[in-house]
N, C-alpha and C positions, 0 to 999 in steps of 0.2 A: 585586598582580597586576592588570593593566589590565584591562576588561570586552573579551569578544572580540565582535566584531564578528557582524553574522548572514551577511556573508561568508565568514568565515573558518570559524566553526558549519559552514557544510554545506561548505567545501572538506573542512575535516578528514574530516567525514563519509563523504562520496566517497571518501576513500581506504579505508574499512576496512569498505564495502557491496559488496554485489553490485548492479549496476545490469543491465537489462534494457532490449531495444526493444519494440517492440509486435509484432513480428510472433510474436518470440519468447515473450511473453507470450497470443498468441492461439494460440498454438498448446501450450501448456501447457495454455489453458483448456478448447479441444478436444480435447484427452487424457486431460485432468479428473485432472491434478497437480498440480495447483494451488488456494489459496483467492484469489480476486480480490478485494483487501481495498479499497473506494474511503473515504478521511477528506476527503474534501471535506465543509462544512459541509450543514446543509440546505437553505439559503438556495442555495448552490451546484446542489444536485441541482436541486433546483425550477427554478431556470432556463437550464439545460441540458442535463438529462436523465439518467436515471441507465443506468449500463453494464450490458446483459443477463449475469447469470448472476454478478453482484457483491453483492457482502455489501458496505453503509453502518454503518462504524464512525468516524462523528469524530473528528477527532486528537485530541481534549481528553478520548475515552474509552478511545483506542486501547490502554493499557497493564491497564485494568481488563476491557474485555471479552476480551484475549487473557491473563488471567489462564489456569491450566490447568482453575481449577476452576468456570470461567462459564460461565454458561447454554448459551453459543454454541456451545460443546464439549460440555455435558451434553446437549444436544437436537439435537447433530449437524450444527449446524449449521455450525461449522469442522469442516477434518477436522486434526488437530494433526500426522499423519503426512505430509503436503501441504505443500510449500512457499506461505510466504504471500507474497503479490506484492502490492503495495500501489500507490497511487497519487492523486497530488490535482490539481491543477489543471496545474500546469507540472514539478515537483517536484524542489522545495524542501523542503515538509512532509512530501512521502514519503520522501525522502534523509534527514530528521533523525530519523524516525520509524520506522525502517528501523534506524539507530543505538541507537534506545532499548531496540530490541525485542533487539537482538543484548546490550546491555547487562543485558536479562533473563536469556540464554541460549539465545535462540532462533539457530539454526544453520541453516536452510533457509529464508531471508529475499530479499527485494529488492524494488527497485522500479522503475515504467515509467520509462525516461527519455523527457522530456518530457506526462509524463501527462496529464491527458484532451484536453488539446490535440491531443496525440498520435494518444490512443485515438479521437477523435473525425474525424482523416481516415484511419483504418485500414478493416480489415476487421469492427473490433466493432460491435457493433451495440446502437445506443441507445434506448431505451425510454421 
């Protein structure tokens, strides 16, 4: 079987995600239904800033800290009943990582489309 391309990776993706805009995403998080999950690296945060009222979980952790028995859950810090809404630079990483999590089991999933690009001529507000 040929290796698949990281085009074709997030076309499949796409189809079996829920994607979301930004308004619809700000206004989830003013509802507070939401966990604003951002996996952009740290390198990323630092020079750009990071998204008020967002939980930084890296893509390269993102399957171990939404374990159900992690920290982040023990201390309240997710709420696991709350749709997670993810997001990373343009997204890519969140459309792939959106798929993994659904590959867990998770069922109240998505991600910003066009993320923090996005988020960053929106109404959010960056810190």
């Amino acid at each position: 079987m040929p290796i698949k391309s990281l085009q074709t990776l997030v076309t499949e993706a796409m189809q079996e995600i829920k994607t979301i805009n930004v308004d619809e995403a700000l206004k989830m998080v003013k509802d507070n239904k939401c966990n604003l999950i951002d996996i952009r690296d740290g390198r990323e945060l630092e020079s750009t800033g990071k998204v008020e009222n967002s939980t930084h979980i890296s893509r390269g952790m993102l399957e171990i800290y939404l374990d159900p028995n992690s920290a982040l859950f023990q201390q309240g810090v997710l709420d696991q009943n709350k749709e997670m809404v993810l997001f990373c630079a343009g997204g890519v990483r969140s459309a792939l990582a959106v798929k993994a999590l659904k590959n867990m089991g998770y069922e109240k999933i998505s991600h910003i489309e066009g993320g923090f690009g996005a988020i960053s001529q929106s109404d959010f507000k960056i810190v």
